[in-house]
DRENDO-503118 format. One record per residue: residue in one letter; y, x, z of N, C-alpha, C in turn. Coordinates in nm, 4 decimals. Each point is the difference from the previous one (the first is absolute). Layout:
+------+----------+----------+----------+----------+----------+----------+----------+----------+----------+
| type |   nnorth |    neast |      nup |  canorth |   caeast |     caup |   cnorth |    ceast |      cup |
+------+----------+----------+----------+----------+----------+----------+----------+----------+----------+
|    A |        Y |        X |        Z |        Y |        X |        Z |        Y |        X |        Z |
...
+------+----------+----------+----------+----------+----------+----------+----------+----------+----------+
END
This chain:
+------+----------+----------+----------+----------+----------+----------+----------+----------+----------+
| type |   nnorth |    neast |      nup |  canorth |   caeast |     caup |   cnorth |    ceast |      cup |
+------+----------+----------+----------+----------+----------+----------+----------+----------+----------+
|    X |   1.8680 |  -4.7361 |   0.2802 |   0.0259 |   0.1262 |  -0.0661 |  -0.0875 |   0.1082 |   0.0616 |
|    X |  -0.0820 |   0.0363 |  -0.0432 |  -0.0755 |   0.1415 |   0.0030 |   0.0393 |   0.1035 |  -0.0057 |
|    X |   0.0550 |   0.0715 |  -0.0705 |   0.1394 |   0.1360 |   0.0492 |   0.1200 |  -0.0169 |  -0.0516 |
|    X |   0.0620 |   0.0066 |   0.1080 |   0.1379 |   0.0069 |   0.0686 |   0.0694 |   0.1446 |  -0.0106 |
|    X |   0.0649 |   0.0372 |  -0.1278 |   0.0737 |   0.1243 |  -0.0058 |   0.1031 |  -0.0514 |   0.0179 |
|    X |   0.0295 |   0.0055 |   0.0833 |   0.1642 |  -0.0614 |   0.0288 |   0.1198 |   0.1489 |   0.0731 |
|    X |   0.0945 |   0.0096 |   0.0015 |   0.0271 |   0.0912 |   0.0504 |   0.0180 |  -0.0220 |   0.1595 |
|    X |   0.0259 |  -0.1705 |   0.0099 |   0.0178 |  -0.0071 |   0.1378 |  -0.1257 |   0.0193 |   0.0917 |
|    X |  -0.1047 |   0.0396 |  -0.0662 |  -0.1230 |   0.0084 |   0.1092 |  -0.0011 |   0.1437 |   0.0146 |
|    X |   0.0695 |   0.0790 |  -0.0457 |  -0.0144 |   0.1588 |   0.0090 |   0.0105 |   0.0580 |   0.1130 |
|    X |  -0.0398 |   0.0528 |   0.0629 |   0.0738 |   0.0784 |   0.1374 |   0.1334 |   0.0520 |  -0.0512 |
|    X |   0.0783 |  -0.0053 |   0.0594 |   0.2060 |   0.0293 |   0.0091 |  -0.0098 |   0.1427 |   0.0615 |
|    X |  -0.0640 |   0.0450 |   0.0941 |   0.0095 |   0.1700 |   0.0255 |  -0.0857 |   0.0765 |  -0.1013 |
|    X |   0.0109 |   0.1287 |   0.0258 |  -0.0436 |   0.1089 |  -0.0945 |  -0.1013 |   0.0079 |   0.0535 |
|    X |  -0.1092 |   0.0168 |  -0.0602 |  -0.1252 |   0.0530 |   0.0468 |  -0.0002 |   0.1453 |   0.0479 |
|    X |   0.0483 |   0.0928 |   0.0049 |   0.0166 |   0.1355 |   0.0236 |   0.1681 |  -0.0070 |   0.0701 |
|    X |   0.0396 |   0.0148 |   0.1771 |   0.0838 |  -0.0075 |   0.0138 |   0.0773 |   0.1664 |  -0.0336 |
|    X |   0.0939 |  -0.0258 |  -0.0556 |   0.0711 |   0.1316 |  -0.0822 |   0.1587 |   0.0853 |   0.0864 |
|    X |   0.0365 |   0.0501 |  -0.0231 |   0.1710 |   0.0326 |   0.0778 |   0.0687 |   0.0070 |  -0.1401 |
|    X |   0.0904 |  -0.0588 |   0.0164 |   0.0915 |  -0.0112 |  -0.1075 |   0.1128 |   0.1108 |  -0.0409 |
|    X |  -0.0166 |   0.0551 |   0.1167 |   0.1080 |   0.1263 |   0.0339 |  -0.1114 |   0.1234 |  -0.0061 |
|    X |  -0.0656 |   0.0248 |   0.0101 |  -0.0896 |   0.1416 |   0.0109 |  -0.1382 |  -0.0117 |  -0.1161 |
|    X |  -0.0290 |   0.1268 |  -0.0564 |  -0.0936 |   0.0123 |  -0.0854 |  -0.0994 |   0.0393 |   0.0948 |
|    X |  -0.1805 |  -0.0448 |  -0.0621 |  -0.0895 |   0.0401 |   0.0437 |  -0.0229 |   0.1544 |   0.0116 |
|    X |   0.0514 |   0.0754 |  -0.0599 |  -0.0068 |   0.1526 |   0.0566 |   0.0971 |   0.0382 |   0.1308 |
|    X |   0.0824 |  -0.0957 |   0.0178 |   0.1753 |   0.0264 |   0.0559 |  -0.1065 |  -0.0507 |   0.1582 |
|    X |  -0.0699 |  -0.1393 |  -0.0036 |  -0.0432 |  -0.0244 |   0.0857 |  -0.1323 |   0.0907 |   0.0905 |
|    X |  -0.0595 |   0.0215 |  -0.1126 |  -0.1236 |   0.1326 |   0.0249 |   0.0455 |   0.1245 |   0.0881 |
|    X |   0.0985 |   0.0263 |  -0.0447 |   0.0889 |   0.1475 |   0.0584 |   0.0122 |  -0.1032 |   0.1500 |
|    X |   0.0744 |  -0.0827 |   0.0215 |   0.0933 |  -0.0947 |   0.1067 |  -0.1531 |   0.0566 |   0.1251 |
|    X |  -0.1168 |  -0.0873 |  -0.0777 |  -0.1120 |  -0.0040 |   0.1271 |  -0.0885 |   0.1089 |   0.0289 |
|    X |   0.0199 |   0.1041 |  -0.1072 |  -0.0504 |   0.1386 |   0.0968 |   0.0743 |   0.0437 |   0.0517 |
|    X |   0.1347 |   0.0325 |   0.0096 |   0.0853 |   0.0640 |   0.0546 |  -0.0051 |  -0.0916 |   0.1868 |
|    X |  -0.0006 |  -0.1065 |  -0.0162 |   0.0051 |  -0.0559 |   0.1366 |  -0.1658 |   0.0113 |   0.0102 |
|    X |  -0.0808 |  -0.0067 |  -0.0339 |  -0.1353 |   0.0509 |   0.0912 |  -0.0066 |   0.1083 |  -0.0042 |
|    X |   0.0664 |   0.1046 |  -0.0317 |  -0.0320 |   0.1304 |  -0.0054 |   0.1175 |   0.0314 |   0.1345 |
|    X |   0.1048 |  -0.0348 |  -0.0103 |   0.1031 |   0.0502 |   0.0900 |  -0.0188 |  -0.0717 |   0.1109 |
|    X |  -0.0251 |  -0.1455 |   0.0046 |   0.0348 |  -0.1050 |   0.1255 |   0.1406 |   0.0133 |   0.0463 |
|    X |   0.0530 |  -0.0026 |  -0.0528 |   0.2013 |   0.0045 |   0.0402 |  -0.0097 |  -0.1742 |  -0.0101 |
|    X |   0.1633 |  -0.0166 |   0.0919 |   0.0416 |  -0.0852 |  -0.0283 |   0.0402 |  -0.0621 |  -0.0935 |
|    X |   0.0220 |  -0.1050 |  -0.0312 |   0.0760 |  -0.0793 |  -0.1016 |   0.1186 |   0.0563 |  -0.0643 |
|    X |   0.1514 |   0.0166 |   0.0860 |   0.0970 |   0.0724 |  -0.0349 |  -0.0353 |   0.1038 |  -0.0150 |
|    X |  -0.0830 |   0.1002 |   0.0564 |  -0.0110 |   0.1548 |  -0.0483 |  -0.0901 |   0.0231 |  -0.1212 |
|    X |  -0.0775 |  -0.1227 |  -0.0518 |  -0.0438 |   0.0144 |  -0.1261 |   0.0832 |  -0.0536 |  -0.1356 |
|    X |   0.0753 |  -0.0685 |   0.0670 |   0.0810 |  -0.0348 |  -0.0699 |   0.1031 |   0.1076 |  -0.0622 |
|    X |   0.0542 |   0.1081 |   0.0870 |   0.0892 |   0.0826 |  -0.0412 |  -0.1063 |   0.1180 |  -0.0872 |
|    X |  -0.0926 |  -0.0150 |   0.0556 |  -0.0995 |   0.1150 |  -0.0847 |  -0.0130 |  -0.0318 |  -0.0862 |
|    X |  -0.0167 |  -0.1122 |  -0.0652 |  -0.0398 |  -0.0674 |  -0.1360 |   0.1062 |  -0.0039 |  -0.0611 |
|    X |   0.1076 |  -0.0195 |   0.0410 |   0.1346 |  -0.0538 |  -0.0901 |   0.0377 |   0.1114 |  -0.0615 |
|    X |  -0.0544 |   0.1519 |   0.0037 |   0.0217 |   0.1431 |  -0.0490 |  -0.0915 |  -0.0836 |  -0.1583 |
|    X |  -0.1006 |  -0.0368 |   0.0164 |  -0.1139 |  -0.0268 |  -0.1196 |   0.0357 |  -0.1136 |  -0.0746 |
|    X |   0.0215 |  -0.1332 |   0.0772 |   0.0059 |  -0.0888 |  -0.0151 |   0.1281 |  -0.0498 |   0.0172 |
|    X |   0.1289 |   0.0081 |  -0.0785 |   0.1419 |   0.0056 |  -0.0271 |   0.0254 |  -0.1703 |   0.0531 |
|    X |  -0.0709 |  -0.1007 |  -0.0587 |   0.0506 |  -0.1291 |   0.0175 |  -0.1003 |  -0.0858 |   0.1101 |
|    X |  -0.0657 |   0.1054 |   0.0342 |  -0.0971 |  -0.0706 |   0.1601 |   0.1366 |  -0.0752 |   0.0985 |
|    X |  -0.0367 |  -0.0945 |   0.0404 |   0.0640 |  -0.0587 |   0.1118 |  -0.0569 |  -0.0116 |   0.1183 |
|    X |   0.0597 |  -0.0393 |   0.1284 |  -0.0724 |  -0.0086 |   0.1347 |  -0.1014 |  -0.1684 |  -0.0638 |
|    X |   0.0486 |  -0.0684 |  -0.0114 |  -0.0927 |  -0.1216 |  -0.0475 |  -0.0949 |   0.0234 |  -0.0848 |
|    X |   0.0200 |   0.0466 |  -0.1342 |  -0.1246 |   0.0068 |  -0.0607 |  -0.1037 |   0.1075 |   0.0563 |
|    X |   0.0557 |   0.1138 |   0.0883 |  -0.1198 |   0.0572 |   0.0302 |  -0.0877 |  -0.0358 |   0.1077 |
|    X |   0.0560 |  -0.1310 |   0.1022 |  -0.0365 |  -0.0517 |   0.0746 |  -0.1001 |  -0.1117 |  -0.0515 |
|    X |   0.0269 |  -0.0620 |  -0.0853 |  -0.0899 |  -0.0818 |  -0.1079 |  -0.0895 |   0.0592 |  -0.0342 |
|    X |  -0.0027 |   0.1174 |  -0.0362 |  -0.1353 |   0.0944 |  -0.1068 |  -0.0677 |  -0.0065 |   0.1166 |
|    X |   0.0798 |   0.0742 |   0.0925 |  -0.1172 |   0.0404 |   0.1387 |  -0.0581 |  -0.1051 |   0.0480 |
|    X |   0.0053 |  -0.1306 |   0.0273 |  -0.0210 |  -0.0950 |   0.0053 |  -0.1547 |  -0.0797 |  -0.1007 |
|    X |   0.0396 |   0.0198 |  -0.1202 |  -0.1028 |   0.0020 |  -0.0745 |  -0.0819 |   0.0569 |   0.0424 |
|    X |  -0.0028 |   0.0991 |   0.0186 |  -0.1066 |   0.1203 |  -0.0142 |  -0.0737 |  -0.0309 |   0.1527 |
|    X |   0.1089 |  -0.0353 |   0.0813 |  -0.0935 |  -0.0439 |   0.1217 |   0.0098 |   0.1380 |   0.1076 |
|    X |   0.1382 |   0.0380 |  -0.0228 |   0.0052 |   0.1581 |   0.0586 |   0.1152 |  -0.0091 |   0.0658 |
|    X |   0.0950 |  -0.1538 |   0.0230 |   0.1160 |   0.0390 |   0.0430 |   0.0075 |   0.0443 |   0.1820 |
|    X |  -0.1005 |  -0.0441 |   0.0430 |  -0.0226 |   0.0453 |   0.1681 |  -0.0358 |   0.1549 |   0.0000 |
|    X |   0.0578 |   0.0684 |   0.0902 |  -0.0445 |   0.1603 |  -0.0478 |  -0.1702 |  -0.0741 |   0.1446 |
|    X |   0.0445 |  -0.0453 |   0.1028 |  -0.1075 |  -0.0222 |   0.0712 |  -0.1528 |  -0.0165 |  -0.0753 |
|    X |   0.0326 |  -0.1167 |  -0.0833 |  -0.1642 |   0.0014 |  -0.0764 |   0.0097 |   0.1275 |  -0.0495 |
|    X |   0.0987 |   0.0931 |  -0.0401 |  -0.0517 |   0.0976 |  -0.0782 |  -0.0615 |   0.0828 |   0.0729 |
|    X |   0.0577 |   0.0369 |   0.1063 |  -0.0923 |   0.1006 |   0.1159 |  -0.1185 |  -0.0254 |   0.0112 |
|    X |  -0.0104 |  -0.1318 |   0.0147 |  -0.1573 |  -0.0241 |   0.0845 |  -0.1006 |   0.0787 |  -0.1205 |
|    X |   0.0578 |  -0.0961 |  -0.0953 |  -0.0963 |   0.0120 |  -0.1727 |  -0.0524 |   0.1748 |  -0.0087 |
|    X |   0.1574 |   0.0841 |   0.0681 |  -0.0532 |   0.1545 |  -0.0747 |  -0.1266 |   0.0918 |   0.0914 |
|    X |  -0.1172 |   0.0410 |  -0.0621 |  -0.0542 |   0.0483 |   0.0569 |   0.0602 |   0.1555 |   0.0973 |
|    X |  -0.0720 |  -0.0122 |   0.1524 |   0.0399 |   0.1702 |   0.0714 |  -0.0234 |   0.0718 |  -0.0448 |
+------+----------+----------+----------+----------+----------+----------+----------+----------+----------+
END
């Protein structure tokens, strides 16, 4: 057989990993606010939850995560003096 459309040869993950709980603008707001502020986790958390009504400590730990921002340490080094 020469092509194989089968569904079982498909990749099973999403090509674009997504949050199921937060919109791409919801997330946009999430990662300037922590590179702009550098707060903690819980203290961005309560700042956001004014904006972001159904943010949780998990999913915003996930976004940040994605994004590759959940260490405030890498974030320091990263910001220019």
């Amino acid at each position: 057989m020469e092509n194989q459309d089968f569904v079982e040869d498909a990749p099973r993950r999403p090509k674009v990993i997504r949050s199921t709980v937060l919109a791409p603008k919801e997330e946009a707001i999430i990662v300037m606010f922590r590179k702009h502020t550098l707060l903690p986790l819980d203290d961005c958390l309560y700042a956001l939850q004014v904006t972001i009504a159904h943010l949780t400590r998990p999913s915003l730990h996930w976004c940040l995560q994605r994004h590759g921002i959940s260490r405030l340490s890498k974030l320091e080094t990263d910001k220019p003096k």
